[in-house]
mmJSON file of the N, C-alpha and C atoms, coordinates in Angstrom:
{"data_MODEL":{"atom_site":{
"group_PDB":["ATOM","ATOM","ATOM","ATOM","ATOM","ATOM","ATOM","ATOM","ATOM","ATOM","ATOM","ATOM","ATOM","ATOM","ATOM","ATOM","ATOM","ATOM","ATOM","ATOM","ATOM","ATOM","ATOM","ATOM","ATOM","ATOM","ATOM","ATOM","ATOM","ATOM","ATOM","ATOM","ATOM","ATOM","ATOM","ATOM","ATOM","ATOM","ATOM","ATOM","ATOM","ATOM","ATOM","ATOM","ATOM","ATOM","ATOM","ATOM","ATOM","ATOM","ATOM","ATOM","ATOM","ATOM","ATOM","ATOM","ATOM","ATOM","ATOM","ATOM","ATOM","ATOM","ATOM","ATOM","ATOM","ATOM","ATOM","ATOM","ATOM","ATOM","ATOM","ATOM","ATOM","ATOM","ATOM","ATOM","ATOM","ATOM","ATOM","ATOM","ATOM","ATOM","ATOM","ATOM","ATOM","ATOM","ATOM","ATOM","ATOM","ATOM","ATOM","ATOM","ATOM","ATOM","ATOM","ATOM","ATOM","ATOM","ATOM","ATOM","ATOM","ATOM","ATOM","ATOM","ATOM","ATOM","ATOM","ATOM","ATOM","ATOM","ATOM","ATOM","ATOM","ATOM","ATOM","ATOM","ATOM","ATOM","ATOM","ATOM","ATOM","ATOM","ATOM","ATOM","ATOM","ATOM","ATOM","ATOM","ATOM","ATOM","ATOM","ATOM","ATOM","ATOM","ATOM","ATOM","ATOM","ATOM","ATOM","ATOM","ATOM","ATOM","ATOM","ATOM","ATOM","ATOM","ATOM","ATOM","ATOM","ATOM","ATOM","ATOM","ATOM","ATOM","ATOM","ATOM","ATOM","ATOM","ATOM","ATOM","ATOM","ATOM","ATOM","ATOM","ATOM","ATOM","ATOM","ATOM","ATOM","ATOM","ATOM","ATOM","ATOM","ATOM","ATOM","ATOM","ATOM","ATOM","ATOM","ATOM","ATOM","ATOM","ATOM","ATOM","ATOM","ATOM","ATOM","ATOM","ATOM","ATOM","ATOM","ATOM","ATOM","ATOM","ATOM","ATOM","ATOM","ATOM","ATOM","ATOM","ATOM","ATOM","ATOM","ATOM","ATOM","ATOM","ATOM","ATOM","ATOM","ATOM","ATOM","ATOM","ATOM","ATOM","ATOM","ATOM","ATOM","ATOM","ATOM","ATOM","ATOM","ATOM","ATOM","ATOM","ATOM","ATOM","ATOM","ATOM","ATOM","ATOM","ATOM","ATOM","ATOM","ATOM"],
"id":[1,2,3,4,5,6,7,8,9,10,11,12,13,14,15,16,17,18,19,20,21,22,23,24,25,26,27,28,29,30,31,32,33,34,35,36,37,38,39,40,41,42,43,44,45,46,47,48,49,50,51,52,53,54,55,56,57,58,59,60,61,62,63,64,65,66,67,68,69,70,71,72,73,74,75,76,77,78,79,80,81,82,83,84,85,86,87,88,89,90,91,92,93,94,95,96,97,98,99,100,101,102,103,104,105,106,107,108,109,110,111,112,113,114,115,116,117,118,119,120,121,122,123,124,125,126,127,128,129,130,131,132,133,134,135,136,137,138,139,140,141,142,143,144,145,146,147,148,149,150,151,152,153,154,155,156,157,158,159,160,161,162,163,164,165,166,167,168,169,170,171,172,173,174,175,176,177,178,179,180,181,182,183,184,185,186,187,188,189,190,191,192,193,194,195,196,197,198,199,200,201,202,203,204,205,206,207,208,209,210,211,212,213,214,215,216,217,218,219,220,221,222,223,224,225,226,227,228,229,230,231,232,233,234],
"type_symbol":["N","C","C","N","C","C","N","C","C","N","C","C","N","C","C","N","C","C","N","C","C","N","C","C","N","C","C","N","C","C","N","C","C","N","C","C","N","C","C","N","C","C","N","C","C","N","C","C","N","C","C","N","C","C","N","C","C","N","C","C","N","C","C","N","C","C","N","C","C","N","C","C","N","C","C","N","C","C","N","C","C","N","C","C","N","C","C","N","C","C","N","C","C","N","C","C","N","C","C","N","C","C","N","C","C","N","C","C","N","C","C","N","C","C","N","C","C","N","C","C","N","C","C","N","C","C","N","C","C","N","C","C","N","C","C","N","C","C","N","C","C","N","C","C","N","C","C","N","C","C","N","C","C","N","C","C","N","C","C","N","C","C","N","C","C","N","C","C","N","C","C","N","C","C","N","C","C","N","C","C","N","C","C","N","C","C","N","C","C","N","C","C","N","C","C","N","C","C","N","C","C","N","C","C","N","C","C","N","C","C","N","C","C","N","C","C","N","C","C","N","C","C","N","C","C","N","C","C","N","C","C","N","C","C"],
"label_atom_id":["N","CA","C","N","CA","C","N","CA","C","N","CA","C","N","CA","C","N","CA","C","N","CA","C","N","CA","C","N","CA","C","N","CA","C","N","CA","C","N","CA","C","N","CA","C","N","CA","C","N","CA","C","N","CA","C","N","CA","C","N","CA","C","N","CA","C","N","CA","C","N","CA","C","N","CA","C","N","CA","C","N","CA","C","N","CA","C","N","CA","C","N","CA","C","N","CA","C","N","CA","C","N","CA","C","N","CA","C","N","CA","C","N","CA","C","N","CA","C","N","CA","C","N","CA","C","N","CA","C","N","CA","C","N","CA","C","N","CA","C","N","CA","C","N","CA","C","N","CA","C","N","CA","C","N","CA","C","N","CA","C","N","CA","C","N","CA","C","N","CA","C","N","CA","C","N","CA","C","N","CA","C","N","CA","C","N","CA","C","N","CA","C","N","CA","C","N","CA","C","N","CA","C","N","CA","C","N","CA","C","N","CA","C","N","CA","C","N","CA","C","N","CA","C","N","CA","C","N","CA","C","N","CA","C","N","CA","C","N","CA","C","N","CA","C","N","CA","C","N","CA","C","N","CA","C","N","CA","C","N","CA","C","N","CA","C","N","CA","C","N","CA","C"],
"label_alt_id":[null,null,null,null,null,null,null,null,null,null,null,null,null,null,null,null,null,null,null,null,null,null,null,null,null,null,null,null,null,null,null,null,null,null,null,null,null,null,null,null,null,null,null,null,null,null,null,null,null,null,null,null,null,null,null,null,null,null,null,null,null,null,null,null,null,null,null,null,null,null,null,null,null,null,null,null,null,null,null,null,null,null,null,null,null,null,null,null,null,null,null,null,null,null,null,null,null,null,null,null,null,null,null,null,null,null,null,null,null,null,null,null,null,null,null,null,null,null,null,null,null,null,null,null,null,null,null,null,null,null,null,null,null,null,null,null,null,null,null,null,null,null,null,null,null,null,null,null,null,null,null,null,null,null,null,null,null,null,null,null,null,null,null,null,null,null,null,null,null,null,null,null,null,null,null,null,null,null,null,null,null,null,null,null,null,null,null,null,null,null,null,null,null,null,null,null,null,null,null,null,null,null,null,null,null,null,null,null,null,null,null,null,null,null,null,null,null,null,null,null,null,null,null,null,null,null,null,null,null,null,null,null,null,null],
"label_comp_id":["UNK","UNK","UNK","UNK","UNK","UNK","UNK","UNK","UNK","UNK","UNK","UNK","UNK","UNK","UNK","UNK","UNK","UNK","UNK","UNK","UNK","UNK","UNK","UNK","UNK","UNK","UNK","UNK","UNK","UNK","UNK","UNK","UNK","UNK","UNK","UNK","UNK","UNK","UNK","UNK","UNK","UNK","UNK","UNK","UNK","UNK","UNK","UNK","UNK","UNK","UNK","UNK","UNK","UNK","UNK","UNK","UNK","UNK","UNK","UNK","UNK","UNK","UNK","UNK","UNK","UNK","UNK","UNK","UNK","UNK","UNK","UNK","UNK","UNK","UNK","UNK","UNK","UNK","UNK","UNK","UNK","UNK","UNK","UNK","UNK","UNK","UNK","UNK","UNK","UNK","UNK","UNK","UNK","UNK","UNK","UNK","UNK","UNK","UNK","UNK","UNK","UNK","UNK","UNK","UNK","UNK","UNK","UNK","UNK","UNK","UNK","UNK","UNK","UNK","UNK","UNK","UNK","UNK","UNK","UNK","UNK","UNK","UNK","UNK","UNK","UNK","UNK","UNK","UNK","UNK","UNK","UNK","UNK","UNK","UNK","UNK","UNK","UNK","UNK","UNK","UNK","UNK","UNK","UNK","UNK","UNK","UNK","UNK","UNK","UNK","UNK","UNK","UNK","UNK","UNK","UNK","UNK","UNK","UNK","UNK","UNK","UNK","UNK","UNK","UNK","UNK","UNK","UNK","UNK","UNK","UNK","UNK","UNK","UNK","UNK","UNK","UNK","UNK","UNK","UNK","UNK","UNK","UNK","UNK","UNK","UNK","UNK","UNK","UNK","UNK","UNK","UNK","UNK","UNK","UNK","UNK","UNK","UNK","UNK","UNK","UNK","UNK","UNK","UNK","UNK","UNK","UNK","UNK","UNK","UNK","UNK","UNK","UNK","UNK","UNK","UNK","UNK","UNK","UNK","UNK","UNK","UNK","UNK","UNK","UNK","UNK","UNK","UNK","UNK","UNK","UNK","UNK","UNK","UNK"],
"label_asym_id":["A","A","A","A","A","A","A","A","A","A","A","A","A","A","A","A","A","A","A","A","A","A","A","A","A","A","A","A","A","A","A","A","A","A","A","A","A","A","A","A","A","A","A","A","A","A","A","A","A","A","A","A","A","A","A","A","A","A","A","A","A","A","A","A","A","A","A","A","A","A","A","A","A","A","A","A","A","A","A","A","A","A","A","A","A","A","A","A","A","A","A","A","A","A","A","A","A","A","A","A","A","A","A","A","A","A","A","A","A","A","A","A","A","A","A","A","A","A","A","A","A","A","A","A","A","A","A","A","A","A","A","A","A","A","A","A","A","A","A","A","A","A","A","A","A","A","A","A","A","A","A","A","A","A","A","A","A","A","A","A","A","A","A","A","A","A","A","A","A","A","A","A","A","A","A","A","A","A","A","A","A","A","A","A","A","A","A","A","A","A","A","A","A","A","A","A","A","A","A","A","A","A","A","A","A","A","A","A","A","A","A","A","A","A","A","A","A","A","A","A","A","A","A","A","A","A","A","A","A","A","A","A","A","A"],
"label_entity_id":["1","1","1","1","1","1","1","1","1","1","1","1","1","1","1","1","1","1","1","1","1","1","1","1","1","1","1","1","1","1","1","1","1","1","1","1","1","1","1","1","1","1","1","1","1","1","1","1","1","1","1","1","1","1","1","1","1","1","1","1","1","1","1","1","1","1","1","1","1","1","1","1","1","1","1","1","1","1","1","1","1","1","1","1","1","1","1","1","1","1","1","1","1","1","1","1","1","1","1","1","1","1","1","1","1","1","1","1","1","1","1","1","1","1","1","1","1","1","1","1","1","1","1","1","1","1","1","1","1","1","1","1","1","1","1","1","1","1","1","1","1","1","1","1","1","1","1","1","1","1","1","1","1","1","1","1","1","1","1","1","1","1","1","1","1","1","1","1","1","1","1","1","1","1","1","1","1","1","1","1","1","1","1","1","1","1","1","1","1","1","1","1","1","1","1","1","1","1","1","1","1","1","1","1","1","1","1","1","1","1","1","1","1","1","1","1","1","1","1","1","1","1","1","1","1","1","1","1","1","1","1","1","1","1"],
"label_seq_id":[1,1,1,2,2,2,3,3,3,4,4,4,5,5,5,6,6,6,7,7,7,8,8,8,9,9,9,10,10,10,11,11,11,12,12,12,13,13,13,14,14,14,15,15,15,16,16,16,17,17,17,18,18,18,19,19,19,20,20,20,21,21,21,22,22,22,23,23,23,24,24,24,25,25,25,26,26,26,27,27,27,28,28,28,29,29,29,30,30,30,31,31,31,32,32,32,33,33,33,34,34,34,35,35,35,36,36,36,37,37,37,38,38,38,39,39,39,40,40,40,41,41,41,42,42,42,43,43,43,44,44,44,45,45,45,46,46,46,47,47,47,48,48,48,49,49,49,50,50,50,51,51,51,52,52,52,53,53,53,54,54,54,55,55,55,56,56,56,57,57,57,58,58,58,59,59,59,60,60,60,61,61,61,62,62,62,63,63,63,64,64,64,65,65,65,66,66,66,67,67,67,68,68,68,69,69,69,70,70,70,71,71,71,72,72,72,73,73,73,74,74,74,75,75,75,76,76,76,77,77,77,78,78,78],
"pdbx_PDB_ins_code":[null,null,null,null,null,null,null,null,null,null,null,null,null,null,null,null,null,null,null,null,null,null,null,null,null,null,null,null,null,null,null,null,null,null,null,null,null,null,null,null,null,null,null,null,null,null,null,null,null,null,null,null,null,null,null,null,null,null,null,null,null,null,null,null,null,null,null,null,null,null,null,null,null,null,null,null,null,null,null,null,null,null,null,null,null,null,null,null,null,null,null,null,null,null,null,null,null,null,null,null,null,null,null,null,null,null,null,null,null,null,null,null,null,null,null,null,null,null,null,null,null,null,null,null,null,null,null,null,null,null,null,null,null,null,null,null,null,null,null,null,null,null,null,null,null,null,null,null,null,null,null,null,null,null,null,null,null,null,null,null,null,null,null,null,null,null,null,null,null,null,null,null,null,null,null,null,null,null,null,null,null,null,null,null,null,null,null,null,null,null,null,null,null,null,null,null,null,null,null,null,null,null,null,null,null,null,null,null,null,null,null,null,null,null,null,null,null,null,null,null,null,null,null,null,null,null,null,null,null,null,null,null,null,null],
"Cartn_x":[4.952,5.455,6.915,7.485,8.638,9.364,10.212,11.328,12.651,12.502,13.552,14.95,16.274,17.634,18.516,18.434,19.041,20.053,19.551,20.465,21.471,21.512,22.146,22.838,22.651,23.653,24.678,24.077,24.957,26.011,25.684,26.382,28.029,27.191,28.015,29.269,28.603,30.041,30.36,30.133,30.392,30.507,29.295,28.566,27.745,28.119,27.08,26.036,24.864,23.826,24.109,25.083,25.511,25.552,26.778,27.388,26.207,25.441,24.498,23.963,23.397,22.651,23.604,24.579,25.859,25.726,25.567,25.874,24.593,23.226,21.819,21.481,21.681,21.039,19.524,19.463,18.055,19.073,17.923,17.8,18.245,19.33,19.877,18.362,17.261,16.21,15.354,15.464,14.447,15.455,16.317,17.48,16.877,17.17,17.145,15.62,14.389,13.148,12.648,13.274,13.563,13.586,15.056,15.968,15.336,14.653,13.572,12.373,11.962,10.477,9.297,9.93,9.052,8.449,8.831,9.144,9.182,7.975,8.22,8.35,9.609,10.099,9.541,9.695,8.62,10.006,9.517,10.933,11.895,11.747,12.41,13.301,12.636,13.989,14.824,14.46,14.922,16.328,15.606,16.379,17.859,17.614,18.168,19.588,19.183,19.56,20.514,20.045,20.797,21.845,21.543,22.467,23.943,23.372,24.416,25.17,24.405,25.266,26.405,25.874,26.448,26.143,25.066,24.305,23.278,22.657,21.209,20.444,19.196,17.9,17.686,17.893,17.122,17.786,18.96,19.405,19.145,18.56,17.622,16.275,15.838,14.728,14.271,14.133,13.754,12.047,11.512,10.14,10.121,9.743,9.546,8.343,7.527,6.396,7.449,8.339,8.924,7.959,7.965,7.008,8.68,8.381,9.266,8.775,9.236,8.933,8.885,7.531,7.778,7.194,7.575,7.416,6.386,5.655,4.144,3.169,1.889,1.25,-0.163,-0.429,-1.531,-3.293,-3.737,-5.182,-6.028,-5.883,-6.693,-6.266,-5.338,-5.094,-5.193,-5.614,-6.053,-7.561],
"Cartn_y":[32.348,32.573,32.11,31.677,31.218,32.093,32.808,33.417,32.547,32.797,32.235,33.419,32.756,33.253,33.19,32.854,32.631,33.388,34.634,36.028,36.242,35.402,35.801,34.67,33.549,32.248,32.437,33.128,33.335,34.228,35.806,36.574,35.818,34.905,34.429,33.621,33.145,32.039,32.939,34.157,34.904,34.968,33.947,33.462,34.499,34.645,35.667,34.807,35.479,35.267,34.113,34.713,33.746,32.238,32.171,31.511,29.988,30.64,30.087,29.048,30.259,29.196,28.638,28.777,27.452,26.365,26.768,25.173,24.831,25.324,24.461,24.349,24.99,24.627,25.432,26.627,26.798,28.209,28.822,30.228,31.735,32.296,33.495,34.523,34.572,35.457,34.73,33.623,32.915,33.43,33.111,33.022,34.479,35.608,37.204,37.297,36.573,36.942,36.186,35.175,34.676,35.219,36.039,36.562,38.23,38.582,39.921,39.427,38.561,38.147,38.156,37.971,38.15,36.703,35.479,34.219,33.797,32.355,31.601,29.963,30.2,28.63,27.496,26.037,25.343,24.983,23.496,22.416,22.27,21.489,21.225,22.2,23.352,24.199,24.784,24.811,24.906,23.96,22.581,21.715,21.398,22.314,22.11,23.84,24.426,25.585,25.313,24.311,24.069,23.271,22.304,21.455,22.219,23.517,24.014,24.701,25.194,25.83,24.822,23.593,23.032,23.052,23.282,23.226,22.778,22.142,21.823,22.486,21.883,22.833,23.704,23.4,24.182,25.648,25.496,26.689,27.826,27.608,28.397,29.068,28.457,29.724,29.314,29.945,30.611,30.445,30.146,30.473,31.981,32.471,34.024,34.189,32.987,32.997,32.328,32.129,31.461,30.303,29.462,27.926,27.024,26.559,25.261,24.209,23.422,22.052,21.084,19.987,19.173,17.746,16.905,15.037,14.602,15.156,15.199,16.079,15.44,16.801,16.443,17.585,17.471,17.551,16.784,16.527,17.773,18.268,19.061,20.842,20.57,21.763,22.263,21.036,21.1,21.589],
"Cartn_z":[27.548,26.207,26.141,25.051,24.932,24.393,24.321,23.692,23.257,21.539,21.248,21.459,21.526,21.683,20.864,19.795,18.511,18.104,18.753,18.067,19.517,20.445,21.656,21.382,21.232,21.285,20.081,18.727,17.805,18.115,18.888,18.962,20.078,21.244,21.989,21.15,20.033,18.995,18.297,18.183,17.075,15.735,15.733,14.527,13.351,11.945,11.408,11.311,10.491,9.99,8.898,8.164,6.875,7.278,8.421,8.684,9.776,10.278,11.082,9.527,8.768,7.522,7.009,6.827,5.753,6.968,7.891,9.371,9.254,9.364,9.907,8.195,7.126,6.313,5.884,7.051,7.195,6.44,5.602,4.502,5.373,5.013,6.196,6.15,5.246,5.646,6.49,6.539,7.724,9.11,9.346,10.374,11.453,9.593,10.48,10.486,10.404,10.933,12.069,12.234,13.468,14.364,14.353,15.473,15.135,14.027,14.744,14.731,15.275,15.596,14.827,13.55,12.202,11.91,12.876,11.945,13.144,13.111,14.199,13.86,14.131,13.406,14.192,13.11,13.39,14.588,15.349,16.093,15.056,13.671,12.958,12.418,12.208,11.965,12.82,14.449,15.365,16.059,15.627,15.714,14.747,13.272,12.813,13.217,13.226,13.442,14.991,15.368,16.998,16.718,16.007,14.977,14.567,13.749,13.071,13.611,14.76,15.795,17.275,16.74,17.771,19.41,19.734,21.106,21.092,22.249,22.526,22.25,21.531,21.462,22.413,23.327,24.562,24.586,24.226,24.354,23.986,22.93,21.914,22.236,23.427,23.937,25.479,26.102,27.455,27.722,28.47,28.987,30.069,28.966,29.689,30.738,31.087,32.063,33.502,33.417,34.579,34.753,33.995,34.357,34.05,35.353,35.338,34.159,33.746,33.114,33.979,33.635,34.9,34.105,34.748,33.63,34.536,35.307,35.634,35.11,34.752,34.357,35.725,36.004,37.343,36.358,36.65,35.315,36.02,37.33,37.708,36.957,36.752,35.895,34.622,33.686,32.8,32.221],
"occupancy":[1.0,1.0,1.0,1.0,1.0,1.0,1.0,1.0,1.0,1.0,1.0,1.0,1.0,1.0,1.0,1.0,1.0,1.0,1.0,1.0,1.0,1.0,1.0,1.0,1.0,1.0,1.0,1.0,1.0,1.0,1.0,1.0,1.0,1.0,1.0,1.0,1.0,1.0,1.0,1.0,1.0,1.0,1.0,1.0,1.0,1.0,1.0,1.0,1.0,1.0,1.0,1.0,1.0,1.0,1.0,1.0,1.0,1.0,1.0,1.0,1.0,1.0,1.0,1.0,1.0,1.0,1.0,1.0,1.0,1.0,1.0,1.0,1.0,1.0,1.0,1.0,1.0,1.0,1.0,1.0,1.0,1.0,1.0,1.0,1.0,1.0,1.0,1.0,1.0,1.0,1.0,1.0,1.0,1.0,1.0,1.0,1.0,1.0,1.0,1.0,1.0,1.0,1.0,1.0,1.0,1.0,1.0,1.0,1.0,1.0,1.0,1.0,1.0,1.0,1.0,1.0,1.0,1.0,1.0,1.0,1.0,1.0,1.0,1.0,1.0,1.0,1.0,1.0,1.0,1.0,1.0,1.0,1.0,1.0,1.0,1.0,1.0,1.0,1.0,1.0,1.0,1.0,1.0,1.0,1.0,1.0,1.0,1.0,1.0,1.0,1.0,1.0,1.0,1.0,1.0,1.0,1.0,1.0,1.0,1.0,1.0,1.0,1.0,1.0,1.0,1.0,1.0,1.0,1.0,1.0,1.0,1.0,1.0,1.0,1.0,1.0,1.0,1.0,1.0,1.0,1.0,1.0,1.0,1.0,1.0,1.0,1.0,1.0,1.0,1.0,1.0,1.0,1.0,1.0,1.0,1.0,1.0,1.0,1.0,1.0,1.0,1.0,1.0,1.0,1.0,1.0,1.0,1.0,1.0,1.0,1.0,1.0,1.0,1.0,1.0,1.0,1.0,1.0,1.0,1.0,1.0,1.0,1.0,1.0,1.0,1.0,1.0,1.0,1.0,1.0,1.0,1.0,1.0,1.0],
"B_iso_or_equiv":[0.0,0.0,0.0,0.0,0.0,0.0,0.0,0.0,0.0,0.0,0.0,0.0,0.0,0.0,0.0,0.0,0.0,0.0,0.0,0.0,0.0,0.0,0.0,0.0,0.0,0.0,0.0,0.0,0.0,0.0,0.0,0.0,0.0,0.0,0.0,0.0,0.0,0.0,0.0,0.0,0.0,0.0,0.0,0.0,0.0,0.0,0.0,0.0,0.0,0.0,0.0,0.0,0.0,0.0,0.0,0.0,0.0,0.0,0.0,0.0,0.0,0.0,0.0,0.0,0.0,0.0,0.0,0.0,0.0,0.0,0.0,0.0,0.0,0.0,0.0,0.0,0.0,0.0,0.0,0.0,0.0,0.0,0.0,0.0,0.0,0.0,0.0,0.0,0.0,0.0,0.0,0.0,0.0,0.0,0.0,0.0,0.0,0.0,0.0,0.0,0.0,0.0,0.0,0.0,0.0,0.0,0.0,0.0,0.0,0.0,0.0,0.0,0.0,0.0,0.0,0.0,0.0,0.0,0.0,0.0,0.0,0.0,0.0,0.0,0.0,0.0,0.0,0.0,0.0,0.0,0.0,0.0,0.0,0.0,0.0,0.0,0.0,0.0,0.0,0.0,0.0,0.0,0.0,0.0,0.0,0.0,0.0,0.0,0.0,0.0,0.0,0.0,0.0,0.0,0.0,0.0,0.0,0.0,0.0,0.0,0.0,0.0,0.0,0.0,0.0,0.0,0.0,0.0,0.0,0.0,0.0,0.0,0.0,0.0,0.0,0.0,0.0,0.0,0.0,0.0,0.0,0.0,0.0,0.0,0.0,0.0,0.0,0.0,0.0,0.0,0.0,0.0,0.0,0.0,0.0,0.0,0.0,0.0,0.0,0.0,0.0,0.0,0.0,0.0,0.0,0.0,0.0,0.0,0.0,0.0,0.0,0.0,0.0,0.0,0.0,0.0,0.0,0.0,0.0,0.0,0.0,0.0,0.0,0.0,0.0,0.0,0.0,0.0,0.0,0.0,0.0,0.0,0.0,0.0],
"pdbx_formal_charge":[null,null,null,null,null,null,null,null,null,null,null,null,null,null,null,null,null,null,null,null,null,null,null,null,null,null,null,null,null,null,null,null,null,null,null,null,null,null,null,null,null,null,null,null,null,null,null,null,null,null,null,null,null,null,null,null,null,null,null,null,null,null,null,null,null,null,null,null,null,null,null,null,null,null,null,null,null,null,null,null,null,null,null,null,null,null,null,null,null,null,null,null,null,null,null,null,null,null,null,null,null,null,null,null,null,null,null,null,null,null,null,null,null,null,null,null,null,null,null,null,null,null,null,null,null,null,null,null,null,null,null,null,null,null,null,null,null,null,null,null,null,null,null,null,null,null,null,null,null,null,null,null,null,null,null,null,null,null,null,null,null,null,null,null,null,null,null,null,null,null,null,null,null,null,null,null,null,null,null,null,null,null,null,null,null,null,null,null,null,null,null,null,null,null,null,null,null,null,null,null,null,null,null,null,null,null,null,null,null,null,null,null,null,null,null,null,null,null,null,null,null,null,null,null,null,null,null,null,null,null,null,null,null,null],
"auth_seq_id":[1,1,1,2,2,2,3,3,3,4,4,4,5,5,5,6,6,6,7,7,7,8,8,8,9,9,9,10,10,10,11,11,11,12,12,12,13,13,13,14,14,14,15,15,15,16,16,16,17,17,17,18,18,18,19,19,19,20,20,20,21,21,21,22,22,22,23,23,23,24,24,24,25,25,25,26,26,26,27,27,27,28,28,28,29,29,29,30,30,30,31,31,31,32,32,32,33,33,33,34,34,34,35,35,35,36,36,36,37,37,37,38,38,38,39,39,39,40,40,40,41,41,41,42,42,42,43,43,43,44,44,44,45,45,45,46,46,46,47,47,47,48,48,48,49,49,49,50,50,50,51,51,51,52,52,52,53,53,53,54,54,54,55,55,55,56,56,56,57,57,57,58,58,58,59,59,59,60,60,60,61,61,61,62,62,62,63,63,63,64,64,64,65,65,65,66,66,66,67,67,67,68,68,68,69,69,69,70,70,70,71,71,71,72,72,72,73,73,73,74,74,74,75,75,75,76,76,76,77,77,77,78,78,78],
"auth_comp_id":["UNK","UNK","UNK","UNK","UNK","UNK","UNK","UNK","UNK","UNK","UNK","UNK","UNK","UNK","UNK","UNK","UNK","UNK","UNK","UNK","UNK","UNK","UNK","UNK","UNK","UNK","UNK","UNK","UNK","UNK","UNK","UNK","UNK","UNK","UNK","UNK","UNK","UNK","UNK","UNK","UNK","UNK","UNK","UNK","UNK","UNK","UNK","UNK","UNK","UNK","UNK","UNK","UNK","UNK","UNK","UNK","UNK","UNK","UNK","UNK","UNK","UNK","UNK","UNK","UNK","UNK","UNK","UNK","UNK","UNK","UNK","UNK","UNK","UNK","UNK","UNK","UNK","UNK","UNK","UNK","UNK","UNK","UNK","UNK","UNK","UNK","UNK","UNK","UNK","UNK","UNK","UNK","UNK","UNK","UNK","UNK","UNK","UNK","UNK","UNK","UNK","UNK","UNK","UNK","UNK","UNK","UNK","UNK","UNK","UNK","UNK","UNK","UNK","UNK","UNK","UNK","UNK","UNK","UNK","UNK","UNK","UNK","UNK","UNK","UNK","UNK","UNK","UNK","UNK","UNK","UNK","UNK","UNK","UNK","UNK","UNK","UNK","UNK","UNK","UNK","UNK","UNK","UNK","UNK","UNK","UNK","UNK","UNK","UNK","UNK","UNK","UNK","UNK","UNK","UNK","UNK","UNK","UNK","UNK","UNK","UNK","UNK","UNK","UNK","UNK","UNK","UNK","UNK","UNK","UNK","UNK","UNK","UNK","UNK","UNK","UNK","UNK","UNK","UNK","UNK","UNK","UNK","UNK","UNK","UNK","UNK","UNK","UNK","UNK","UNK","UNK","UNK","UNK","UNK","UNK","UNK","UNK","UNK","UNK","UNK","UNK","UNK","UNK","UNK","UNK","UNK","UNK","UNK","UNK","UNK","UNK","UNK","UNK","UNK","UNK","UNK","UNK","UNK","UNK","UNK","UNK","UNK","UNK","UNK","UNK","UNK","UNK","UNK","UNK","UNK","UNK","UNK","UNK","UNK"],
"auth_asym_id":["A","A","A","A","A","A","A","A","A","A","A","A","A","A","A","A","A","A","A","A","A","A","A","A","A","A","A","A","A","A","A","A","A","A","A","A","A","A","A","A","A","A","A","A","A","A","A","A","A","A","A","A","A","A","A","A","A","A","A","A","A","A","A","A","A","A","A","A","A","A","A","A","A","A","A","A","A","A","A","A","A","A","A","A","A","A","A","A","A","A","A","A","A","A","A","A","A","A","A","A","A","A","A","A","A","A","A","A","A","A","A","A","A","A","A","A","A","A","A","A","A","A","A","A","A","A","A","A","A","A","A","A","A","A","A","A","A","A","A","A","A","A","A","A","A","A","A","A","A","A","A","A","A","A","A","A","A","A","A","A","A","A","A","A","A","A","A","A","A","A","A","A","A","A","A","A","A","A","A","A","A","A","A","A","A","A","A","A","A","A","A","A","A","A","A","A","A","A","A","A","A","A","A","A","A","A","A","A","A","A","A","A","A","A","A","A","A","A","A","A","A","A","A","A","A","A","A","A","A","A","A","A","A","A"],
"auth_atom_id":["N","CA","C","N","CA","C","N","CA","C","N","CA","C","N","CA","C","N","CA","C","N","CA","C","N","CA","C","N","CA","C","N","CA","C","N","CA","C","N","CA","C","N","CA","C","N","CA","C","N","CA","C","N","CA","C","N","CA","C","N","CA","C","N","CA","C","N","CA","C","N","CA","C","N","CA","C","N","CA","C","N","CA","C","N","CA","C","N","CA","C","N","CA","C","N","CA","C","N","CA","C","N","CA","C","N","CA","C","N","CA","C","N","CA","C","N","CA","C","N","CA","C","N","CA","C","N","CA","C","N","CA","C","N","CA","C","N","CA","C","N","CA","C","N","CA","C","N","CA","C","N","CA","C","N","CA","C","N","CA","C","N","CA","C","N","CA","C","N","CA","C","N","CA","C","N","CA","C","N","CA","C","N","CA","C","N","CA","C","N","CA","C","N","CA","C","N","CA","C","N","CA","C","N","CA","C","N","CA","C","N","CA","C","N","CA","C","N","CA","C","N","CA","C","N","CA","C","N","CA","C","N","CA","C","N","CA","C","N","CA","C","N","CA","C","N","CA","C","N","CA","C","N","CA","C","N","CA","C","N","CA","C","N","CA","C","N","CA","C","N","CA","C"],
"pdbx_PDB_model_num":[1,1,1,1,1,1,1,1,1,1,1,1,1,1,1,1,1,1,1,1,1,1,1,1,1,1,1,1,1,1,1,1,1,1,1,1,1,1,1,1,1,1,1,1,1,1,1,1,1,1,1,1,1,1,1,1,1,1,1,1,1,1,1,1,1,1,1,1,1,1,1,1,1,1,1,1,1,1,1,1,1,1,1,1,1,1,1,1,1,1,1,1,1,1,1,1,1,1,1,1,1,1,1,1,1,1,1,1,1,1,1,1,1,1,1,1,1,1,1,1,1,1,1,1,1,1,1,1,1,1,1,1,1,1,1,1,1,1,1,1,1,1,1,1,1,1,1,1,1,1,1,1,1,1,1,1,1,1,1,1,1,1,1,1,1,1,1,1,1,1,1,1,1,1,1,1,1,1,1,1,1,1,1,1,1,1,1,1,1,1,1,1,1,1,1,1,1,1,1,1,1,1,1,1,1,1,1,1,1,1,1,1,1,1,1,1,1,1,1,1,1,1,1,1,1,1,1,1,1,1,1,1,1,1]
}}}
């Protein structure tokens, strides 16, 4: 499962809610259902929201299964 961090990267810039949506553009009630798990944003608003915050996508969520990412995929595991 992926966990997004939205509400941890903001708190780190000391970013409000408001302020996140005036930078990505994305609606402050999408933002706060997001960041309480009401709302699972698509890439694009992710991307944009990373945008406004000024960091890499990635930063924005965690794999809570501990699975590495890997630029092989093994066909036997599929």
């Amino acid at each position: 499962m992926v966990k997004i961090l939205l509400k941890k990267v903001r708190w780190e810039k000391n970013w409000t809610v408001t302020k996140v949506s005036v930078m990505s553009g994305v609606s402050h009630s999408m933002i706060s259902d997001i960041e309480n798990e009401k709302a699972v944003p698509t890439i694009n608003v992710l991307c944009a929201i990373a945008r406004g915050l000024q960091v890499p996508v990635t930063d924005l969520f965690i794999d809570t299964n501990g699975i590495q990412g890997s630029t092989k995929t093994n066909v036997d595991q599929i």
